[in-house]
MARDOTOR-32860 format. One line per 10 residues: number of its first residue (from 0); their letters; for each residue y negated, z negated, x negated of C-alpha. Coordinates in steps of 0.02 Angstrom, whole numbers, padded with zeros to 5 digits. Layout:
NUM> A> Y/Z/X | ...
***
This chain:
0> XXXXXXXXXX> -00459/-00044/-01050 | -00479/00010/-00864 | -00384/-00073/-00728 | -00347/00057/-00580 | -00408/-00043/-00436 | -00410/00020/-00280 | -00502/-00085/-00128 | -00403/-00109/00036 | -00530/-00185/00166 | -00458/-00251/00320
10> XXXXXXXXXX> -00552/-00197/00454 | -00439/-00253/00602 | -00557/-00200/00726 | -00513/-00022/00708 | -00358/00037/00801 | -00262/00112/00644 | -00303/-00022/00524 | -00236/-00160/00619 | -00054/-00105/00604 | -00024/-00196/00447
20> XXXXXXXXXX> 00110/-00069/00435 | 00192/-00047/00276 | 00110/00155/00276 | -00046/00231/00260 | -00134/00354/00356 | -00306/00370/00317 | -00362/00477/00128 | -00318/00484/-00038 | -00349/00322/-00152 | -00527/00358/-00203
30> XXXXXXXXXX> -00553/00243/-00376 | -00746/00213/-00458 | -00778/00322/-00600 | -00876/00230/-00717 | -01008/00301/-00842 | -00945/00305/-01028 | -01048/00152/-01063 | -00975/00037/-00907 | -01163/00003/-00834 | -01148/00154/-00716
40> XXXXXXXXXX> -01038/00249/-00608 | -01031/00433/-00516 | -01010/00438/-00345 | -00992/00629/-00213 | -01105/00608/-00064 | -01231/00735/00014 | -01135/00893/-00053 | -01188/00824/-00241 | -01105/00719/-00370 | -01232/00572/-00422
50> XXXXXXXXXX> -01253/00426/-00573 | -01307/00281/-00515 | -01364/00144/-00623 | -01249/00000/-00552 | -01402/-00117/-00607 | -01549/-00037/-00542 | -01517/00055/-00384 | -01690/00155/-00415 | -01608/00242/-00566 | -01496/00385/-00516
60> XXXXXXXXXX> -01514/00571/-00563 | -01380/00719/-00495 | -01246/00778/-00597 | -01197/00917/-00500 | -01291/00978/-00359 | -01243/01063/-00203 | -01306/01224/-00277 | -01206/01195/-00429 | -01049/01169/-00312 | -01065/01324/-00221
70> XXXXXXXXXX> -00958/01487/-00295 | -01029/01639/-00295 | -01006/01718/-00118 | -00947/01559/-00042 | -01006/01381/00051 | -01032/01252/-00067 | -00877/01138/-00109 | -00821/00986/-00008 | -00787/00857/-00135 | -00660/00740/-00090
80> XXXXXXXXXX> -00629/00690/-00263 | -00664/00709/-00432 | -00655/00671/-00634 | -00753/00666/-00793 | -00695/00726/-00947 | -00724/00580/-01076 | -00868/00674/-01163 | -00931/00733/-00989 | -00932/00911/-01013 | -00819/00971/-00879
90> XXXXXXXXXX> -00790/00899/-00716 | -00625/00935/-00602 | -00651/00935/-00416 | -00520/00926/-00273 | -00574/00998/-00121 | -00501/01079/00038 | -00358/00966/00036 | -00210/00933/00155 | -00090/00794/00206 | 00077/00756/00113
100> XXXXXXXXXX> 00157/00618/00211 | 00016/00500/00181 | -00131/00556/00080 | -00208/00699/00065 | -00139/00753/-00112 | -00127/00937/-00105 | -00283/01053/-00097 | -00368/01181/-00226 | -00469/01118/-00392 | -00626/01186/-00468
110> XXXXXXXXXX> -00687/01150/-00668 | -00881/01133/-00658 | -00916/01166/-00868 | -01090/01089/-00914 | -01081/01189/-01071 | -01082/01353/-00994 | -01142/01310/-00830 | -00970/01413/-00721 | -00883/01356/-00592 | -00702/01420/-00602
120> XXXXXXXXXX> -00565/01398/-00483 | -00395/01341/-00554 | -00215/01411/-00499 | -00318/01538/-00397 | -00142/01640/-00400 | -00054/01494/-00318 | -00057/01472/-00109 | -00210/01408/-00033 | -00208/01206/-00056 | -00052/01184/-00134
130> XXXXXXXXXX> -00107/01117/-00320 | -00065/00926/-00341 | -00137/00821/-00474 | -00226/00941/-00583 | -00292/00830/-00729 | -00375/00917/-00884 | -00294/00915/-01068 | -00359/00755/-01178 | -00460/00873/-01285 | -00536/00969/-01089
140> XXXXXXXXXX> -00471/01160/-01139 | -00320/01154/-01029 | -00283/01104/-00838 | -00119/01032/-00788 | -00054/01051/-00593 | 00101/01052/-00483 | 00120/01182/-00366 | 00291/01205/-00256 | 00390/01083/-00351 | 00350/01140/-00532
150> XXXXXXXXXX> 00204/01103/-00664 | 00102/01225/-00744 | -00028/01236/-00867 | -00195/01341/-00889 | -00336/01375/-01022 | -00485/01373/-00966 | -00560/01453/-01067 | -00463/01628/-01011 | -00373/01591/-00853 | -00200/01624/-00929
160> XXXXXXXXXX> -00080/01527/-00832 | 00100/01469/-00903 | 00235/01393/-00794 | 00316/01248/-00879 | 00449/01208/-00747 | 00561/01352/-00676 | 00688/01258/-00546 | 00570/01167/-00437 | 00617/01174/-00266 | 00588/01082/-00106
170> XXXXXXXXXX> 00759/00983/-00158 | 00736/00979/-00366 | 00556/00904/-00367 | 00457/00928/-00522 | 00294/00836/-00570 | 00282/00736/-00383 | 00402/00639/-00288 | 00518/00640/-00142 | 00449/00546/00046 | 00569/00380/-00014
180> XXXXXXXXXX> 00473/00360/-00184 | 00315/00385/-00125 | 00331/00288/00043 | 00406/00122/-00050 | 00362/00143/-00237 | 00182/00221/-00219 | 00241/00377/-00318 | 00136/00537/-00300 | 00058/00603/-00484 | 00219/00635/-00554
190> XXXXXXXXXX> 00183/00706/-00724 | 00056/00630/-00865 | -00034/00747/-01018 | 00015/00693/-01202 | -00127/00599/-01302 | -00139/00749/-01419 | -00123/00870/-01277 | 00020/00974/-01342 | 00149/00915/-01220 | 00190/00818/-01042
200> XXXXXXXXXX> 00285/00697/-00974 | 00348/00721/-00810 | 00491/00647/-00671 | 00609/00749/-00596 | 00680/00715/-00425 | 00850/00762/-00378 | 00864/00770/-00181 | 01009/00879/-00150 | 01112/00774/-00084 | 00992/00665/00014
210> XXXXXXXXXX> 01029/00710/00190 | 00872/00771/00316 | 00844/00676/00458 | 00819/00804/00606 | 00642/00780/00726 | 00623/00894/00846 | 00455/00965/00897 | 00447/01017/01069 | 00268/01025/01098 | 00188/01154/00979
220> XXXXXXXXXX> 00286/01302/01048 | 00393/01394/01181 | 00545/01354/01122 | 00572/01196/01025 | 00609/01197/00826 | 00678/01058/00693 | 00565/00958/00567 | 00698/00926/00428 | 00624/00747/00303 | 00739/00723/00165
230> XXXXXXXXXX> 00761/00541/00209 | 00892/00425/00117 | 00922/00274/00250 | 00990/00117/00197 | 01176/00119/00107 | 01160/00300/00068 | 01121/00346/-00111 | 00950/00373/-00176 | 00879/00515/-00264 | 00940/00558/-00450
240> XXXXXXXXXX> 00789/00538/-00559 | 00747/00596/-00733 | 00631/00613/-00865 | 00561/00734/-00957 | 00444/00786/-01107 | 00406/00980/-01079 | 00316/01054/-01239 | 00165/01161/-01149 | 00194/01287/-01308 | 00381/01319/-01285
250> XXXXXXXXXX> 00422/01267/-01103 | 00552/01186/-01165 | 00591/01014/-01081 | 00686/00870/-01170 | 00768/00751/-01042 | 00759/00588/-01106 | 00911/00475/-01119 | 00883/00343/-01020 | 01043/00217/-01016 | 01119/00199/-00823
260> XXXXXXXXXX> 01170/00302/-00674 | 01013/00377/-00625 | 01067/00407/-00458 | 01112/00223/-00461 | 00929/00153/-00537 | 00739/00201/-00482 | 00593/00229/-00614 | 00466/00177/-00527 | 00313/00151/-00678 | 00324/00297/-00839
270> XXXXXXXXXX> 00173/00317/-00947 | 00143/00357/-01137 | 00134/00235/-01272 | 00020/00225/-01399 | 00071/00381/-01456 | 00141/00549/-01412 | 00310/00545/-01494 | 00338/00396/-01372 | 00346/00358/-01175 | 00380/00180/-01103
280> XXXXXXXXXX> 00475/00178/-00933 | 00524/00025/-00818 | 00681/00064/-00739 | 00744/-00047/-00586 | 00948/-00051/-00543 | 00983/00020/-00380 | 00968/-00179/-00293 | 00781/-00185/-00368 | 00834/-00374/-00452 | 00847/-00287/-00628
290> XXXXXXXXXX> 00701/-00233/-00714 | 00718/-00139/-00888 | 00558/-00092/-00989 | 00628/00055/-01117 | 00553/00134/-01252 | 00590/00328/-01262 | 00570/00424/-01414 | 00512/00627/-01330 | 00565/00714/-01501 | 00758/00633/-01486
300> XXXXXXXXXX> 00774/00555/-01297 | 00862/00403/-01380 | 00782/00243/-01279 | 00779/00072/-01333 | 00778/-00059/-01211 | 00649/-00196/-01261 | 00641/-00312/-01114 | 00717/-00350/-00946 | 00712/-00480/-00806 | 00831/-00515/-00676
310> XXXXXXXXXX> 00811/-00599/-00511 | 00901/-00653/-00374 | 00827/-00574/-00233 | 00711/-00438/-00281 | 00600/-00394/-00409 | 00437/-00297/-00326 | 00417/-00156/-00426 | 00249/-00099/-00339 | 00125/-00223/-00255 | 00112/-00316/-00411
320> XXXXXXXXXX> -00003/-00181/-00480 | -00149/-00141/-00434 | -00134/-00143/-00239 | 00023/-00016/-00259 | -00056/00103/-00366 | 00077/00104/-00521 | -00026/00221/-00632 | -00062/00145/-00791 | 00016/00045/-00916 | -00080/-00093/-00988
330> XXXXXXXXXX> -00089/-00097/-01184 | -00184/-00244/-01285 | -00201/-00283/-01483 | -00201/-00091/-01525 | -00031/-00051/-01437 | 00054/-00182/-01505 | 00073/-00286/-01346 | 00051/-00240/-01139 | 00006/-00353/-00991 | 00137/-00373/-00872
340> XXXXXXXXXX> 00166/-00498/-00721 | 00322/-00582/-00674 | 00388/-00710/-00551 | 00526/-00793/-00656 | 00445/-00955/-00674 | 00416/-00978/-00497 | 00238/-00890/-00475 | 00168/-00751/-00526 | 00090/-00756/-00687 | 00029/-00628/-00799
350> XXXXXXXXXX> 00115/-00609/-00978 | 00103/-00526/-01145 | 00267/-00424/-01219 | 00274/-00365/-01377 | 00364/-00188/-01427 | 00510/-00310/-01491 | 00512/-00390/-01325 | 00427/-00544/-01372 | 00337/-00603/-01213 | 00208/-00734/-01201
360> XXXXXXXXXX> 00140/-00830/-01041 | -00048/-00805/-01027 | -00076/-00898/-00851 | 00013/-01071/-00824 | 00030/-01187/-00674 | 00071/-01177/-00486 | -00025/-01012/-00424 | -00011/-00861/-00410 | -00089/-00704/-00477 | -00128/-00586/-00344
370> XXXXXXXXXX> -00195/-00441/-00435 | -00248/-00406/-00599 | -00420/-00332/-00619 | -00500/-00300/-00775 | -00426/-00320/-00973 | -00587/-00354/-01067 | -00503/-00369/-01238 | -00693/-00349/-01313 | -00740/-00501/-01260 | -00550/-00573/-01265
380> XXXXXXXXXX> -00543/-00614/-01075 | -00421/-00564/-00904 | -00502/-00562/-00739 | -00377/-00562/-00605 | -00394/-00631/-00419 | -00297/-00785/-00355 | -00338/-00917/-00227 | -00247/-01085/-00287 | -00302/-01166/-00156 | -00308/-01085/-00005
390> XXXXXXXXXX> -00182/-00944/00023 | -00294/-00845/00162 | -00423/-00824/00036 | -00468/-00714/-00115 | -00579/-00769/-00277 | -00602/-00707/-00439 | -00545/-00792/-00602 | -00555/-00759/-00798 | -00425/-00827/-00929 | -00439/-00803/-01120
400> XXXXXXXXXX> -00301/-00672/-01194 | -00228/-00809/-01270 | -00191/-00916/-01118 | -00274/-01093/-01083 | -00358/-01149/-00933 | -00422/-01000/-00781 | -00605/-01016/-00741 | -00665/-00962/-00579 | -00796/-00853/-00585 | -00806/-00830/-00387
410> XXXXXXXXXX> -00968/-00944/-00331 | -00907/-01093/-00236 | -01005/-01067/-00089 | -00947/-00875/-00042 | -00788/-00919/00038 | -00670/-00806/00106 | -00597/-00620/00037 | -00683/-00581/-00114 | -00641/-00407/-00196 | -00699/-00320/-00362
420> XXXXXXXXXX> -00715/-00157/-00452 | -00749/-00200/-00619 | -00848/-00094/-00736 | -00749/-00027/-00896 | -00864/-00141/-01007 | -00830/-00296/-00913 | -01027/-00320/-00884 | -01046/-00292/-00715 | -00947/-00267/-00566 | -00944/-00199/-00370
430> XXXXXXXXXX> -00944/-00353/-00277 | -00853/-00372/-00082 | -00856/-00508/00009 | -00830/-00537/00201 | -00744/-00667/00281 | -00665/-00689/00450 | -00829/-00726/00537 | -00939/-00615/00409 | -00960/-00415/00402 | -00919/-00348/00248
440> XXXXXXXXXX> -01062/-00370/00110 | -01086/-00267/-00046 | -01169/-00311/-00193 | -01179/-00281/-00397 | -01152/-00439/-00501 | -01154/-00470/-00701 | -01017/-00532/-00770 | -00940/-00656/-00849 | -01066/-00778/-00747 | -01072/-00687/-00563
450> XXXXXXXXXX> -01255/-00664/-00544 | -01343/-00571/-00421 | -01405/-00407/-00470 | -01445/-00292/-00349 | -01372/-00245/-00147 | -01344/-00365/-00022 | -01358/-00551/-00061 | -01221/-00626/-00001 | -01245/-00740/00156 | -01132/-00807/00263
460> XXXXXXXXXX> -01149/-00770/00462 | -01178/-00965/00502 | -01220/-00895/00669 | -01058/-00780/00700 | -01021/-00790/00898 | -00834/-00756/00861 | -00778/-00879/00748 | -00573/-00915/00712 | -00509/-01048/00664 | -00391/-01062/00539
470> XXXXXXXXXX> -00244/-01204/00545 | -00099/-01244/00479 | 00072/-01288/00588 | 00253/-01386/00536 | 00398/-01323/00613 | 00551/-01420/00652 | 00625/-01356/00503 | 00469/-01443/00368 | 00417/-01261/00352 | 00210/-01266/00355
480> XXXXXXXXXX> 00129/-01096/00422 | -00060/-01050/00394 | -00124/-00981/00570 | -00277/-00928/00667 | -00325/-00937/00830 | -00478/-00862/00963 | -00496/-00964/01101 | -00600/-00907/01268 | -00741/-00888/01272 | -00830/-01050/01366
490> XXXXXXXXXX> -00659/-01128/01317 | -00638/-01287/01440 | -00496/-01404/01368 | -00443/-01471/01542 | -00384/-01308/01564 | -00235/-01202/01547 | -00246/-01014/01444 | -00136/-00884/01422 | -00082/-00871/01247 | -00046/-00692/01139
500> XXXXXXXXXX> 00037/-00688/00985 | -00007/-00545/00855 | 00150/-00522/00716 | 00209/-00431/00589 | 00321/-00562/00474 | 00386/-00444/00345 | 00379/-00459/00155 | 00251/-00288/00160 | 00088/-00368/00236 | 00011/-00518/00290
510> XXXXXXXXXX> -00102/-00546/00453 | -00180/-00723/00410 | -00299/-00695/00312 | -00490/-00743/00274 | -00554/-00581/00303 | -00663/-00478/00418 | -00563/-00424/00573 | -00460/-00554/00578 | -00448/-00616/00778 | -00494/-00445/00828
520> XXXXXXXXXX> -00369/-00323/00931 | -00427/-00152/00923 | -00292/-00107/01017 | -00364/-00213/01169 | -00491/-00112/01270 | -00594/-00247/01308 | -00625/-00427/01229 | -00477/-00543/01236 | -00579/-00712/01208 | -00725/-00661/01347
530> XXXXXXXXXX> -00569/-00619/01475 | -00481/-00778/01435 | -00344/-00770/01309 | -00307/-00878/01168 | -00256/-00749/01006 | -00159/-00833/00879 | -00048/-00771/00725 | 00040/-00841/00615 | 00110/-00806/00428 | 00313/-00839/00407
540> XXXXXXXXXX> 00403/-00864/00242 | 00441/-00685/00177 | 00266/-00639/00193 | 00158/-00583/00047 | 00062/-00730/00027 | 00002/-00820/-00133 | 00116/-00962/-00094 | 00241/-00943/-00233 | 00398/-00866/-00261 | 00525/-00966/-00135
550> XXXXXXXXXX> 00403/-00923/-00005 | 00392/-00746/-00012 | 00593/-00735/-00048 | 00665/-00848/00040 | 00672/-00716/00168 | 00809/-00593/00059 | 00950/-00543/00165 | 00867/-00623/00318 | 00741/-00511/00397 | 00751/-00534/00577
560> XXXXXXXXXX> 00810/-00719/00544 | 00705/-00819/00418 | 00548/-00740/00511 | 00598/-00759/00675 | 00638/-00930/00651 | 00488/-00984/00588 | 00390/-00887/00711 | 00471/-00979/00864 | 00462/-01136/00789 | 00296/-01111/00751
570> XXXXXXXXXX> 00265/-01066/00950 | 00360/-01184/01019 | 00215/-01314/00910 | 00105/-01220/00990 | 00161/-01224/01158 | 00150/-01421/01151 | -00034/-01403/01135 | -00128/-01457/01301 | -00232/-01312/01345 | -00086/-01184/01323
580> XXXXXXXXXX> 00012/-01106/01473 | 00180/-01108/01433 | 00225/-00984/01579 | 00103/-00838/01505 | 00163/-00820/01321 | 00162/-00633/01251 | 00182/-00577/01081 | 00167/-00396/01003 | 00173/-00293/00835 | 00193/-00144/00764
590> XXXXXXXXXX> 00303/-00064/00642 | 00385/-00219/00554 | 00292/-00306/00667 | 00371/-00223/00820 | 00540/-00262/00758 | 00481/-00440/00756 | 00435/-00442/00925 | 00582/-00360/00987 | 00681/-00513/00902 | 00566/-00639/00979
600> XXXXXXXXXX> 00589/-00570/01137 | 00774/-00561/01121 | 00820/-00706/01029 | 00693/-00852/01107 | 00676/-00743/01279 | 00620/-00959/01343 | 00474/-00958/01233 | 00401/-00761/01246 | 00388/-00695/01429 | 00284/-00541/01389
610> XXXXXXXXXX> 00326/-00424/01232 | 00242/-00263/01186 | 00330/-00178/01020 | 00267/-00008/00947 | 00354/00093/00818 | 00494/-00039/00783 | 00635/-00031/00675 | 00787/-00083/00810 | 00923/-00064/00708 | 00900/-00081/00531
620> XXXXXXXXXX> 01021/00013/00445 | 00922/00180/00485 | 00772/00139/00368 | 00766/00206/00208 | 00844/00138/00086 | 00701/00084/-00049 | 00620/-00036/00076 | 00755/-00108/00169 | 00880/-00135/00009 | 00765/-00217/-00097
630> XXXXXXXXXX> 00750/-00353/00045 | 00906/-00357/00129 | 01043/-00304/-00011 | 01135/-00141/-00031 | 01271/-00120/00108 | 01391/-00040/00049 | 01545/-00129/00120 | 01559/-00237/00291 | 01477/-00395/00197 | 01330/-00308/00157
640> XXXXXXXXXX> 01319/-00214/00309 | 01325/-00374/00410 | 01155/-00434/00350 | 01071/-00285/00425 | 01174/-00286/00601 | 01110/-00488/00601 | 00934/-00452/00580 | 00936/-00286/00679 | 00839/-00339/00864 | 00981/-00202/00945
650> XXXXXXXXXX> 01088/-00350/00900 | 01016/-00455/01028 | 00963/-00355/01158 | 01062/-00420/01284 | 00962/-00558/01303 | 00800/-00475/01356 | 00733/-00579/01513 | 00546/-00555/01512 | 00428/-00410/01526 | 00462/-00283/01369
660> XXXXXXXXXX> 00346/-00127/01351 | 00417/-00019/01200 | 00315/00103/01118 | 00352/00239/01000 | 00313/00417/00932 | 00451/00546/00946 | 00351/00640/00778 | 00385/00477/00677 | 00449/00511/00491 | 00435/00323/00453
670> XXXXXXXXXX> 00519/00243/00590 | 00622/00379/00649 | 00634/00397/00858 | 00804/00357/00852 | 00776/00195/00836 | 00697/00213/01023 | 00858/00294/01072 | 00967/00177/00997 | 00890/00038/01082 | 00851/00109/01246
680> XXXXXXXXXX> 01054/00142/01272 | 01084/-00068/01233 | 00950/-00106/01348 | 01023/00009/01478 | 01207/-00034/01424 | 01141/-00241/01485 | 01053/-00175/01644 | 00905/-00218/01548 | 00732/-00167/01637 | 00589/-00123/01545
690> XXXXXXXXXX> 00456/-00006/01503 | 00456/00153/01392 | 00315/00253/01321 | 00345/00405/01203 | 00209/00487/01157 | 00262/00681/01095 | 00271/00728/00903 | 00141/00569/00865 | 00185/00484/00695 | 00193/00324/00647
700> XXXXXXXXXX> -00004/00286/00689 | 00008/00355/00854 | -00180/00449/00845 | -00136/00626/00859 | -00162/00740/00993 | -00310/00720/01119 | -00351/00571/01188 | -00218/00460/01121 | -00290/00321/01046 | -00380/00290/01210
710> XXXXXXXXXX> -00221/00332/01303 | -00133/00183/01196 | -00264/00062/01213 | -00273/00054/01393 | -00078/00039/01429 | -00078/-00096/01304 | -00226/-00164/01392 | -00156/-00134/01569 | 00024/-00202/01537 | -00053/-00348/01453
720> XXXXXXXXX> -00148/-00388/01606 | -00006/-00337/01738 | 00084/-00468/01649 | 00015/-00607/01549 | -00142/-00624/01682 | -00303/-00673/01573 | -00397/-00820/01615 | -00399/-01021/01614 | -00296/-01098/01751
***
């Protein structure tokens, strides 16, 4: 059984990474591809596809070489991704991709057969870059793609080319997803190939009557022209979703009956069973505290619910698996049973449900699971990462299939952010560690007893100049916050420093944690501790944090309350420390984590003198409706509406009284520039004086266009400065 695992280093150095925004900008999810017998894996670098032996880093030999890449009358590919057919005759490449919204998933693939040595081009009649998800038929003769809105299939062995969808359109999405989905559910490969190859399952995404939200480019031409995003905000109905089984013979497509409004519910996970006369599909009610697992039969449509859960604030439908990657369904005891993790107890613990329904806890006690990693049913064990003990921190642990007691398998000594890719035999696995004081370190270990085999040994930096330290603060309210801190450099205690908080508070990312970068701000140009600041942040309630369930949800229907609560109280602790200067307090985010300083600054304008907020959601009933729904409620009448307008930093604007710099992209799809306009006119409404930076047709990161990141850095440097003077007093 593979796990689909995904790596997400936290490099906080580096401007982009350090938004802990809820997006991503950077490429596509890259996964390992290991060899068929799990002691290997493939890897593209130098123009070449190359085996390694993951236990002897001598051994290695070139599967495809850059000569073998190159088509006749043409450079040699650029392989930004690839896979192996299971008998590893034919390998699919994706190359000369392009952007969609976040990832680069649309490009042109090429089929590399060993057996007769070509290199053919697939859906060479279709546009330049516009295949998504090609994936090859079970049995390797066919290749599956969307293109425009609608899936097709081709034989490879003769190029013929049939369309299986005939309505796709940039409204009726077939075999992908609409911005909402894949911004908040981590939807892209919308369509999945039949074990026996003779059909596929696919979603279809209904967006005619989601409404575009307008941006206007005014830079890339004379005259200025609209950028329409379909973009459902918050009390507005979602997409309808369906779906399908399309025979690749007949074209014909049988919907499957799946009980519910589906404009009114989200299918966020859809994957075969154990068989192809039968999908399995986890639908989520509209409120995303109602989780249905269904069994769908693709010759009748009929589906038969066999589980469901119900919460009363949200059930997370995405970051439970596999860092929000929800390919995959995970099948044990020869598809009689399937992993799943739940919160119901109070933590979240991994269980086992049978196709009757019959679930069965497999982890026990007052932790939680963070990710699950590896299913070695072989040898009868789960590997999945938790940290019991020390919520900044990440370790590996192994429980037997049939519950008892989790072992760690993470040495005691490496502490800090430990991440795996584990091989498909459950022998060996990719090893990173770093900590917040320790560069990333790579190594390959055996498993199940985590010895060293070969890369880096682990060490950690003993000598690190830039240490933080991590503590832990009680607010007023009992409510106990893990925190770090930088001091100065040459820190003098008699002294008084300026202090800086770094936020982001929201229930999509955490910014304490045990990891490299942490205490860093790339956005500073400069070093904070050698000019004299003291860095802190600080994790609320509502962040993701292994701290149980009442932490993380204590925060539903209270964003921009719960959080900023504990993040004052939590400052004004601070503040009572000695060396502190209570007169030269600033605090900044972005994204969430601009909203959150936009509160602070207009809620507790006595504790937070200096504010700088980039990309911020002012007024919260203009995000989309996924995200801010599954935290905040659906408003659909004045009640519900009134949870949004409370947390909603336009709210309280009127009580701005220190130094405010606001920052924000007029490009941005996410966080749409309205929300700039929006508050601007209540800041000018109060005779409100602060600073505004737009930066033309940038997105969400803010890094396009010449010179820009630069550009950023040194107003958020300057303002800093101008403002919250560096330096012990």
């Amino acid at each position: 059984m593979k796990i689909r695992h995904h790596t997400i280093k936290h490099m906080l150095s580096i401007v982009f990474l350090l938004l802990i925004s809820k997006q991503a900008i950077l490429a596509q999810h890259r996964e390992t591809y290991w060899t068929k017998d799990g002691f290997g894996y493939y890897k593209a670098e130098a123009g070449q596809i190359t085996e390694f032996d993951a236990r002897d880093e001598s051994k290695k030999k070139v599967l495809l070489t850059k000569e073998m890449l190159t088509p006749e009358g043409r450079q040699a590919l650029l392989v930004e991704n690839f896979s192996i057919t299971p008998d590893g005759k034919k390998v699919l490449i994706f190359t000369n991709t392009k952007r969609v919204w976040r990832y680069n998933t649309k490009g042109d693939y090429w089929v590399y057969d060993f057996d007769a040595k070509t290199l053919k081009q697939i859906g060479k009649g279709k546009p330049e870059s516009s295949l998504m998800f090609a994936k090859l038929s079970p049995d390797g003769s066919k290749a599956a793609y969307a293109s425009e809105h609608n899936i097709y299939v081709e034989d490879l062995a003769n190029g013929t080319v049939k369309q299986l969808t005939f309505d796709g359109s940039k409204k009726l999405i077939n075999g992908t997803f609409d911005w909402a989905y894949e911004e908040e559910f981590g939807c892209r490969d919308g369509f999945r190939w039949s074990p026996d190859g003779q059909s596929i399952a696919y979603w279809q995404i209904d967006a005619t009557k989601i409404k575009n939200y307008l941006m206007l480019n005014t830079t890339d031409s004379i005259y200025p022209y609209v950028v329409p995003v379909e973009y459902p905000v918050a009390g507005e109905d979602p997409s309808l979703c369906h779906v399908g089984i399309v025979d690749i013979n007949s074209a014909k497509t049988t919907w499957m009956n799946i009980p519910g409004d589906p404009i009114q519910h989200y299918i966020p996970r859809m994957e075969w069973s154990t068989s192809s006369n039968e999908i399995i599909l986890e639908q989520l009610n509209r409120a995303q505290n109602h989780s249905m697992i269904y069994l769908a039969s693709t010759i009748t449509g009929e589906a038969k619910l066999i589980h469901e859960e119900e919460d009363k604030a949200w059930i997370d439908g995405k970051e439970r698996w596999n860092e929000g990657d929800p390919i995959g369904w995970e099948w044990i005891n020869k598809g009689k049973e399937f992993i799943w993790l739940s919160e119901k107890d109070g933590w979240r613990h991994i269980y086992k449900i049978d196709k009757t329904g019959k679930e069965t806890l497999i982890t026990k006690g007052n932790y939680d699971v963070i990710t699950l990693n590896l299913i070695d049913e072989a040898n009868g064990f789960l590997y999945f990462i938790a940290s019991p003990d020390n919520a900044t921190q990440k370790y590996l642990y192994k429980i037997k299939l049939n519950g008892g007691t989790a072992e760690r398998v993470t040495p005691m000594d490496e502490q800090g952010t430990n991440e795996y890719e584990i091989s498909t035999n459950g022998k060996v696995a990719l090893h990173n560690f770093s900590n917040s004081y320790t560069p990333p370190q790579n190594e390959v270990i055996s498993l199940p007893d985590h010895k060293h085999i070969i890369g880096t040994t682990i060490k950690i930096d003993q000598e690190a100049k830039v240490k933080p330290e991590f503590f832990k603060i009680k607010t007023v309210d009992g409510v106990e916050m893990d925190g770090w801190m930088v001091k100065p450099v040459n820190f003098d205690a008699t002294k008084k420093y300026p202090v800086v908080f770094y936020v982001y508070s929201e229930p999509a990312g955490a910014t304490v944690t045990d990891s490299y970068g942490a205490g860093r701000n790339g956005l500073y140009l400069g070093n904070m501790a050698k000019d004299g600041y003291i860095y802190i942040s600080l994790d609320n309630r509502g962040t993701p944090a292994p701290k149980g369930r009442e932490w993380r949800k204590s925060i539903y229907k209270n964003i921009g309350i719960v959080n900023i609560q504990d993040q004052a109280m939590g400052a004004k602790e601070i503040l009572k420390w000695p060396f502190v200067d209570t007169s030269r307090v600033a605090v900044w985010g972005w994204s969430g984590g601009g909203s959150c300083t936009l509160n602070l600054m207009f809620q507790h304008p006595e504790i937070y003198k200096t504010g700088i907020s980039i990309a911020a959601v002012g007024w919260q009933l203009t995000y989309d409706n996924i995200y801010q729904e599954r935290y905040m409620g659906v408003p659909i009448d004045d009640e519900g509406r009134s949870y949004f307008i409370k947390g909603s930093p336009i709210t309280y604007a009127k009580n701005l009284k220190g130094n405010l710099l606001y920052i924000h992209g007029t490009g941005d799809d996410n966080v749409h520039y309205k929300n700039a306009e929006l508050l601007i006119n209540e800041l000018v409404k109060n005779n409100k004086i602060f600073q505004l930076m737009s930066y033309p047709n940038r997105t969400h990161g803010i890094f396009e266009g010449q010179g820009t990141s630069l550009h950023l850095r040194t107003l958020y440097t300057q303002y800093l400065k101008d403002h919250c003077p560096p330096g012990g007093r």
